[in-house]
Jmol script that loads the backbone (N, CA, C; Angstrom):
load data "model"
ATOM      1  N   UNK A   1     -70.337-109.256  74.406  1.00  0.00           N
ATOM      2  CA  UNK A   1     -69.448-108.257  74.948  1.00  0.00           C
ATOM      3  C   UNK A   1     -69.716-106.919  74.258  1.00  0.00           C
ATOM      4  N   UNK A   2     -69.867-105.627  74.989  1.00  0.00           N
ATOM      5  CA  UNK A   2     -70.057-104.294  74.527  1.00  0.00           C
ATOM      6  C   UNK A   2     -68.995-104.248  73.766  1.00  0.00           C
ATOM      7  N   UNK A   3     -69.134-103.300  72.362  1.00  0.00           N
ATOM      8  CA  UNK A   3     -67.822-103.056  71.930  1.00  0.00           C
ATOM      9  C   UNK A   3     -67.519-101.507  72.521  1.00  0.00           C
ATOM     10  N   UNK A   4     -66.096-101.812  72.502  1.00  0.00           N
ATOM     11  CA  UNK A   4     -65.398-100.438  73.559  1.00  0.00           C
ATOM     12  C   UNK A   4     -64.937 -99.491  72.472  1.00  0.00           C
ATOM     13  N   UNK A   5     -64.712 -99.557  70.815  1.00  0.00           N
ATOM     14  CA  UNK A   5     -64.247 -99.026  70.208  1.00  0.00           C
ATOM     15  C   UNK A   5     -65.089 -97.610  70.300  1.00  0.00           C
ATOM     16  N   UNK A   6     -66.651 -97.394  70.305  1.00  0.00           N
ATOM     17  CA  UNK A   6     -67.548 -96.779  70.336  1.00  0.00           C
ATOM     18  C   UNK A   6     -67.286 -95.964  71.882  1.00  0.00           C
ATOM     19  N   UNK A   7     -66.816 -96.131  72.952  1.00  0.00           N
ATOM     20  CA  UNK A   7     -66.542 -95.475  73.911  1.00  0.00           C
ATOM     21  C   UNK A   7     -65.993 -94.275  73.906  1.00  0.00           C
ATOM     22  N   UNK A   8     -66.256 -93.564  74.441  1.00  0.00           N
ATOM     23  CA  UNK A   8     -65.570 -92.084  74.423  1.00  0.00           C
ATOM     24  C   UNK A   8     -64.832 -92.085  76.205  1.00  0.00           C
ATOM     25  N   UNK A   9     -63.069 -91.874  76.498  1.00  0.00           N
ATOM     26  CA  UNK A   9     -63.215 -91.969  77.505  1.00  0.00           C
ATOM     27  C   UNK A   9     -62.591 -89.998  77.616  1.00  0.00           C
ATOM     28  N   UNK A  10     -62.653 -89.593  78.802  1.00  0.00           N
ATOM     29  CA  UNK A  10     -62.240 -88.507  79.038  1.00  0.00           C
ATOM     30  C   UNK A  10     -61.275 -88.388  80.256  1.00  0.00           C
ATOM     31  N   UNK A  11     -59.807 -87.709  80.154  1.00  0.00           N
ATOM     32  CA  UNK A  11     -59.088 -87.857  81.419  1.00  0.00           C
ATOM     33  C   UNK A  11     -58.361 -86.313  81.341  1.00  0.00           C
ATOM     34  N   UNK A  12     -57.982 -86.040  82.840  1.00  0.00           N
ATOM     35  CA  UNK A  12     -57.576 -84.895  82.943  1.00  0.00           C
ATOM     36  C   UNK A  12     -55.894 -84.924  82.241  1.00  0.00           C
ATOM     37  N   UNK A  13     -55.301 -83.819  81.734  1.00  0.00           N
ATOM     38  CA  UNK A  13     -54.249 -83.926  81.492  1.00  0.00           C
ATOM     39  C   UNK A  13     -53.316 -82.193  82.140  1.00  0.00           C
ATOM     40  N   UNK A  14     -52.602 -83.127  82.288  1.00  0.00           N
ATOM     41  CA  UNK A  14     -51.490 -81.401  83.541  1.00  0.00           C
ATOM     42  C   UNK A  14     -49.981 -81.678  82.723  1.00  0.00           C
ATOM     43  N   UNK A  15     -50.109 -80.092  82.016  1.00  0.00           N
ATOM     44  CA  UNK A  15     -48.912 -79.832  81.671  1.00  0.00           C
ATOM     45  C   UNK A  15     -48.141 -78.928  82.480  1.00  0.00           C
ATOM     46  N   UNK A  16     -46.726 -79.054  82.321  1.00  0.00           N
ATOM     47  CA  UNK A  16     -46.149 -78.008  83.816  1.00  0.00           C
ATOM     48  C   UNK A  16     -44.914 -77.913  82.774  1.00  0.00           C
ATOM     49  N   UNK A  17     -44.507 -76.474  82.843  1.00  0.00           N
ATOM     50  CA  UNK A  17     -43.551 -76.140  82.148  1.00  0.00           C
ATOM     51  C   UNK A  17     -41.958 -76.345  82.958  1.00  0.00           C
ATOM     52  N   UNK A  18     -41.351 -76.762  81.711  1.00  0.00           N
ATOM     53  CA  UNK A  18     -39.881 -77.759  82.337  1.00  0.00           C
ATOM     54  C   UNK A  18     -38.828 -75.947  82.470  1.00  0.00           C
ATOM     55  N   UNK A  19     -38.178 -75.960  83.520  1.00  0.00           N
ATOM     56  CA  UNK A  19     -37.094 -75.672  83.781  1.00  0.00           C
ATOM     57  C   UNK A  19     -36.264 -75.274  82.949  1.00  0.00           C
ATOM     58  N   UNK A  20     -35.636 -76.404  82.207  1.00  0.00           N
ATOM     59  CA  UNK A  20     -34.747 -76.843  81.167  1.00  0.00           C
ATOM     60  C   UNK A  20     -35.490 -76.499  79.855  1.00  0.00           C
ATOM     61  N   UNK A  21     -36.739 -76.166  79.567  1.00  0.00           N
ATOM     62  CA  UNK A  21     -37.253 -76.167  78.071  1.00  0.00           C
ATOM     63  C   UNK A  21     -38.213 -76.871  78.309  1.00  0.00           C
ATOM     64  N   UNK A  22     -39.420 -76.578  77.297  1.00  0.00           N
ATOM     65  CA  UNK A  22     -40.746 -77.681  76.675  1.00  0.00           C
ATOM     66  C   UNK A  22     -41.745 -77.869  78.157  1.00  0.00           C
ATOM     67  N   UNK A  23     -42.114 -78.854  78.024  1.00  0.00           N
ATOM     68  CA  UNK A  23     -43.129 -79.093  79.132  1.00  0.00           C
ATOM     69  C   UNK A  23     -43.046 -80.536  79.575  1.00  0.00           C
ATOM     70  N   UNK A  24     -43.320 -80.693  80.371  1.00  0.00           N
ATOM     71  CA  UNK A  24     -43.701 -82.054  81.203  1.00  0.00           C
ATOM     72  C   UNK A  24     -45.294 -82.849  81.105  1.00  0.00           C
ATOM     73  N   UNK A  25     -45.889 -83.681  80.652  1.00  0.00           N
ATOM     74  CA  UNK A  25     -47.229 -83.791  80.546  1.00  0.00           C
ATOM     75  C   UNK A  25     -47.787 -85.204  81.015  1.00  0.00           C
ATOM     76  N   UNK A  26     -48.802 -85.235  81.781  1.00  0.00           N
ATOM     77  CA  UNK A  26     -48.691 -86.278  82.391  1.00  0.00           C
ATOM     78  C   UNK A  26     -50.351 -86.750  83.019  1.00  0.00           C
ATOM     79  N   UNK A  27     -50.921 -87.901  83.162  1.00  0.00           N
ATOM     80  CA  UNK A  27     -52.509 -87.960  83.399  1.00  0.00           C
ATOM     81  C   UNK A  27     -52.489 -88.902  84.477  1.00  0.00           C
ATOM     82  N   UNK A  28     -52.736 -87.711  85.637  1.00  0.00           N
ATOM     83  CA  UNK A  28     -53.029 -88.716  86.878  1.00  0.00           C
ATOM     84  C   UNK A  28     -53.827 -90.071  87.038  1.00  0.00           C
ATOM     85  N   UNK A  29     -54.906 -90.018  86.314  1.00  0.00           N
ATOM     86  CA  UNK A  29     -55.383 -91.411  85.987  1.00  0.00           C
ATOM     87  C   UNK A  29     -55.094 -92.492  85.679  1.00  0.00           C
ATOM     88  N   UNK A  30     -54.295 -92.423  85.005  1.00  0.00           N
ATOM     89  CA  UNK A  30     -53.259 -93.479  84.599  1.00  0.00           C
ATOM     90  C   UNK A  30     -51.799 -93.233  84.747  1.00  0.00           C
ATOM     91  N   UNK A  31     -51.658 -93.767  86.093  1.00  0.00           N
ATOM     92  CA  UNK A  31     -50.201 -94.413  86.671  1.00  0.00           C
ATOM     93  C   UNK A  31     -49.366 -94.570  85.008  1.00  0.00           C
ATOM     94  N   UNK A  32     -48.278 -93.717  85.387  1.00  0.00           N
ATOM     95  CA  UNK A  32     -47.018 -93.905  84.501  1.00  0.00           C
ATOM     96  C   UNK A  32     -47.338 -93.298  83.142  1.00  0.00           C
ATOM     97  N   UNK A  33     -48.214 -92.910  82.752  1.00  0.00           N
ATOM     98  CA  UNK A  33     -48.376 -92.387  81.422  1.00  0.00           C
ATOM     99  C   UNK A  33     -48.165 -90.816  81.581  1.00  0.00           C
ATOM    100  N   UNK A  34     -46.951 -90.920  80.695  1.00  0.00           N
ATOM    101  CA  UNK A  34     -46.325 -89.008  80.972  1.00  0.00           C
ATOM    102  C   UNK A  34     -45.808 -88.792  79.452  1.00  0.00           C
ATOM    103  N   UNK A  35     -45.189 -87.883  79.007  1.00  0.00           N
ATOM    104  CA  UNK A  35     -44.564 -87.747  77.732  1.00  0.00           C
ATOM    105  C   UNK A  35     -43.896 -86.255  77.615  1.00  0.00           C
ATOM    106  N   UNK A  36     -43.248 -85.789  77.116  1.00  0.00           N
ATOM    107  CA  UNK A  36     -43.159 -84.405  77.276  1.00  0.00           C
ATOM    108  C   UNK A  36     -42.779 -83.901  75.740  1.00  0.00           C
ATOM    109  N   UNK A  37     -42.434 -82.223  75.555  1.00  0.00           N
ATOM    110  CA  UNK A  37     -42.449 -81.962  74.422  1.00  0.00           C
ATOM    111  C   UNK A  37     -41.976 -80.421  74.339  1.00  0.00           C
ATOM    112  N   UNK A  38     -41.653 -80.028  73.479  1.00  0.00           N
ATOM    113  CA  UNK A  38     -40.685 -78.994  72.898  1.00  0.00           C
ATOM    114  C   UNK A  38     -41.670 -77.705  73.079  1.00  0.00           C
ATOM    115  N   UNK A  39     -42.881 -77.399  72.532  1.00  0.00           N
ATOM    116  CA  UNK A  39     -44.038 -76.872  72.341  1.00  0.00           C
ATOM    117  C   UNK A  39     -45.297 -77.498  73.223  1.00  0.00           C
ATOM    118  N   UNK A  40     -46.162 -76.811  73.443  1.00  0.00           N
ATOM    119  CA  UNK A  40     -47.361 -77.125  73.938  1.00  0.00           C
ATOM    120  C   UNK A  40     -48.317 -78.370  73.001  1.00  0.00           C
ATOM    121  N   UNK A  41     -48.106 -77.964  71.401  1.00  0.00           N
ATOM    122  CA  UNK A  41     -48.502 -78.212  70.317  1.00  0.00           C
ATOM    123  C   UNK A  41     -47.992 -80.320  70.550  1.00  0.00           C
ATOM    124  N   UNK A  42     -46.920 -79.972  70.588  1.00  0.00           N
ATOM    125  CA  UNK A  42     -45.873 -81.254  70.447  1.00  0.00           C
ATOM    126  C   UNK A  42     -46.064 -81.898  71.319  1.00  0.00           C
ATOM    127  N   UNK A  43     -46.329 -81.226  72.990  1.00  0.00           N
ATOM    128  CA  UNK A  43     -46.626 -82.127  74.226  1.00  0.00           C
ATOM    129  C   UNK A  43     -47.712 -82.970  74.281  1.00  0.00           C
ATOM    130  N   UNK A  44     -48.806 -82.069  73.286  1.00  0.00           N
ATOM    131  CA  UNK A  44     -50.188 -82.551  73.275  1.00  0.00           C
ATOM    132  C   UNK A  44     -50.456 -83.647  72.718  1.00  0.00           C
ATOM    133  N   UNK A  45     -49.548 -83.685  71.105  1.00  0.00           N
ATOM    134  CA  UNK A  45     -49.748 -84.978  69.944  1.00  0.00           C
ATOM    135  C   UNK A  45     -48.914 -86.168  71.202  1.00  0.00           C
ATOM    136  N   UNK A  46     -48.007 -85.927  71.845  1.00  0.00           N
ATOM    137  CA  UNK A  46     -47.008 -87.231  72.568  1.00  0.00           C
ATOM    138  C   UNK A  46     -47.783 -87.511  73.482  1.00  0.00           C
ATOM    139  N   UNK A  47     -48.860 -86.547  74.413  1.00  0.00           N
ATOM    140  CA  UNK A  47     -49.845 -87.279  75.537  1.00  0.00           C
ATOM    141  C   UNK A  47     -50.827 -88.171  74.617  1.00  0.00           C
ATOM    142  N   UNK A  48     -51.619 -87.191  73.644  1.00  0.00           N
ATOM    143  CA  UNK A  48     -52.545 -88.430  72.931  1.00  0.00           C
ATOM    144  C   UNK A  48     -52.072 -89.345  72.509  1.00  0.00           C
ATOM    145  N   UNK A  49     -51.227 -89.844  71.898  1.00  0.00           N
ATOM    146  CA  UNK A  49     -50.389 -90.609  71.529  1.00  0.00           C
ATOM    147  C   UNK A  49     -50.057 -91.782  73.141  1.00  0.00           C
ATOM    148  N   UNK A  50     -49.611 -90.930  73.821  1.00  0.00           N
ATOM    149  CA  UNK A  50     -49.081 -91.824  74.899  1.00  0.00           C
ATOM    150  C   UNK A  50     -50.397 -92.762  75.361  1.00  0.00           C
ATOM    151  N   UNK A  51     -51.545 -91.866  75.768  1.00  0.00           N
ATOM    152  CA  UNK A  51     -52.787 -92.266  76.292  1.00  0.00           C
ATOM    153  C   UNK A  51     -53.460 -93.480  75.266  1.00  0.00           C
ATOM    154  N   UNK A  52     -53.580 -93.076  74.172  1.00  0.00           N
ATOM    155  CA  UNK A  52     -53.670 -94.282  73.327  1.00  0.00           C
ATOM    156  C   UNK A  52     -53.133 -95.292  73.357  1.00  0.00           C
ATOM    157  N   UNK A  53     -51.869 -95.986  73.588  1.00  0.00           N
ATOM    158  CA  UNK A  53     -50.970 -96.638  73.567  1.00  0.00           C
ATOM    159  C   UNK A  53     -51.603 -97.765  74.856  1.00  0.00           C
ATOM    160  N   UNK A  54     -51.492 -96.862  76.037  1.00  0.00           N
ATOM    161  CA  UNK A  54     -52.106 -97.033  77.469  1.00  0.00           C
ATOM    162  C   UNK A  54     -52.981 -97.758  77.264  1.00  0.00           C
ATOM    163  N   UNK A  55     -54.066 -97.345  76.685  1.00  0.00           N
ATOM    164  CA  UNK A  55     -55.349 -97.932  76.721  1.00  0.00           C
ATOM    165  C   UNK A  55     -55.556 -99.338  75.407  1.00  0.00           C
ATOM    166  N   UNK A  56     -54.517 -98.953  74.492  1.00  0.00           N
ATOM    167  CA  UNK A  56     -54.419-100.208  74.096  1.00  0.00           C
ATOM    168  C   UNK A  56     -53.751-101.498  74.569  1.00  0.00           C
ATOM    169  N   UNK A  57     -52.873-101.080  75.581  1.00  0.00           N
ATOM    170  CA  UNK A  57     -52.082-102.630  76.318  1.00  0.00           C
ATOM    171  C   UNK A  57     -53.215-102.718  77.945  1.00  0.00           C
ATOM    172  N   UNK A  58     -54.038-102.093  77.949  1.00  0.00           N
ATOM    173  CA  UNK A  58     -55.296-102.326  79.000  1.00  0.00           C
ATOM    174  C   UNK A  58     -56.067-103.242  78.526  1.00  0.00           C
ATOM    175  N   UNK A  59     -56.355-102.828  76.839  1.00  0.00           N
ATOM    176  CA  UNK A  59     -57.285-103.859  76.602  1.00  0.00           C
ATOM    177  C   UNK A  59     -56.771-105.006  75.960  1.00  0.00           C
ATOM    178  N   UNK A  60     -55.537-104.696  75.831  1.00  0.00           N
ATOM    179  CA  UNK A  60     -54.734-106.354  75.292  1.00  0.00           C
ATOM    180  C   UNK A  60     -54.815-107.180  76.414  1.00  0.00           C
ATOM    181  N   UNK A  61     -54.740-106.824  77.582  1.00  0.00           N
ATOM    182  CA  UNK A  61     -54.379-107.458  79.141  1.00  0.00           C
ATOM    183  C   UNK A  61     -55.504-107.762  79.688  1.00  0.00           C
ATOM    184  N   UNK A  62     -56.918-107.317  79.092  1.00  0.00           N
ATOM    185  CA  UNK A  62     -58.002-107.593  79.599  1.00  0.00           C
ATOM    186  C   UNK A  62     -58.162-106.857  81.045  1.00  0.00           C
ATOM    187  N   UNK A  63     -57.766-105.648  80.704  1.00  0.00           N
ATOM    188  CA  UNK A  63     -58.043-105.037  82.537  1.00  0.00           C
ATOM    189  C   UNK A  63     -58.939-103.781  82.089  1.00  0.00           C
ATOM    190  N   UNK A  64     -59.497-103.977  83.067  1.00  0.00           N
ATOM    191  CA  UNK A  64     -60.771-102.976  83.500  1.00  0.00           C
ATOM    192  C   UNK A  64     -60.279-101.412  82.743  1.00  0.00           C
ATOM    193  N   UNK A  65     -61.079-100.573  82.034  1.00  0.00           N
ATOM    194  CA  UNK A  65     -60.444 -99.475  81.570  1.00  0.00           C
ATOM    195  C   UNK A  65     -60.933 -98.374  82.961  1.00  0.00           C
ATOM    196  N   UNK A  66     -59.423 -97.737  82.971  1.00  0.00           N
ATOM    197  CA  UNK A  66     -59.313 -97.204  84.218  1.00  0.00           C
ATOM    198  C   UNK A  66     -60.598 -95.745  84.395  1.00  0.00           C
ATOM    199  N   UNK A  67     -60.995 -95.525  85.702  1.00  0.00           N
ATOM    200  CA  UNK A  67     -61.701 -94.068  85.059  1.00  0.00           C
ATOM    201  C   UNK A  67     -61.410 -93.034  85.845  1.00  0.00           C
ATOM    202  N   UNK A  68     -61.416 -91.463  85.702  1.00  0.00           N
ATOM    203  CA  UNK A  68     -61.351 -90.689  86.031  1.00  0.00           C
ATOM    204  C   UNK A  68     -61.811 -90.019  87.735  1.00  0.00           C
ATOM    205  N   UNK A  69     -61.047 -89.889  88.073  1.00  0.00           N
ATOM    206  CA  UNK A  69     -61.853 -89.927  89.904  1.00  0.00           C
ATOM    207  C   UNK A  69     -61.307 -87.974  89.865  1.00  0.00           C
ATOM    208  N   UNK A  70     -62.370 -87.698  91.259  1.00  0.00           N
ATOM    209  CA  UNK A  70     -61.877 -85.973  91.035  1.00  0.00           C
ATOM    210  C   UNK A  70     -60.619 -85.535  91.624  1.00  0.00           C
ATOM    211  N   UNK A  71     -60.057 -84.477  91.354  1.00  0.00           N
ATOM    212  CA  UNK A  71     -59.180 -84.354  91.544  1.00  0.00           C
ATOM    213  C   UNK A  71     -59.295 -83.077  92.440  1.00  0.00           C
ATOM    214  N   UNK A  72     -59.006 -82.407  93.312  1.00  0.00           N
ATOM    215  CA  UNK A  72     -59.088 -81.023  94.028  1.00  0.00           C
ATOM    216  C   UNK A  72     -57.730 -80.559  94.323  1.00  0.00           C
TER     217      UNK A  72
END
end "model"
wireframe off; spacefill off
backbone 0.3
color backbone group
C-alpha cells in the first residue's frame, strides 16, 4: 500500500464575510466541512484544522481521499 502521509492534497477554500461578524469558511470538496472565525487569521487555523480532521476520519473509514474537481 502507497503511504498517503507523503501526499500533498490541495483544495479550494471560500471565505465569505458573516453579516453578524467574522467569516464563514467552507471547502466545496468536501461535503460538510465548514468552520468559521472572528478574524481571517482565526478562520484560516479552524478550516486547516477542520480539513485535517476530514481527512483523517476518510482514512480511518477507508474511503477514497476525495479530490478537487473545477469549480467556475
Amino acid at each position: 500500500m502507497k503511504n498517503r502521509k507523503n501526499t500533498i492534497l490541495s483544495f479550494t477554500v471560500l471565505y465569505k464575510k458573516d453579516p453578524d461578524g467574522g467569516y464563514v469558511v467552507f471547502v466545496p470538496a468536501l461535503p460538510g466541512c465548514h468552520t468559521q472565525g472572528e478574524t481571517i487569521e482565526e478562520a484560516e487555523k479552524n478550516i486547516q484544522e477542520a480539513i485535517e480532521l476530514y481527512l483523517e476520519s476518510v482514512r480511518a473509514h477507508r474511503e477514497e481521499l476525495p479530490q478537487e474537481s473545477s469549480i467556475l
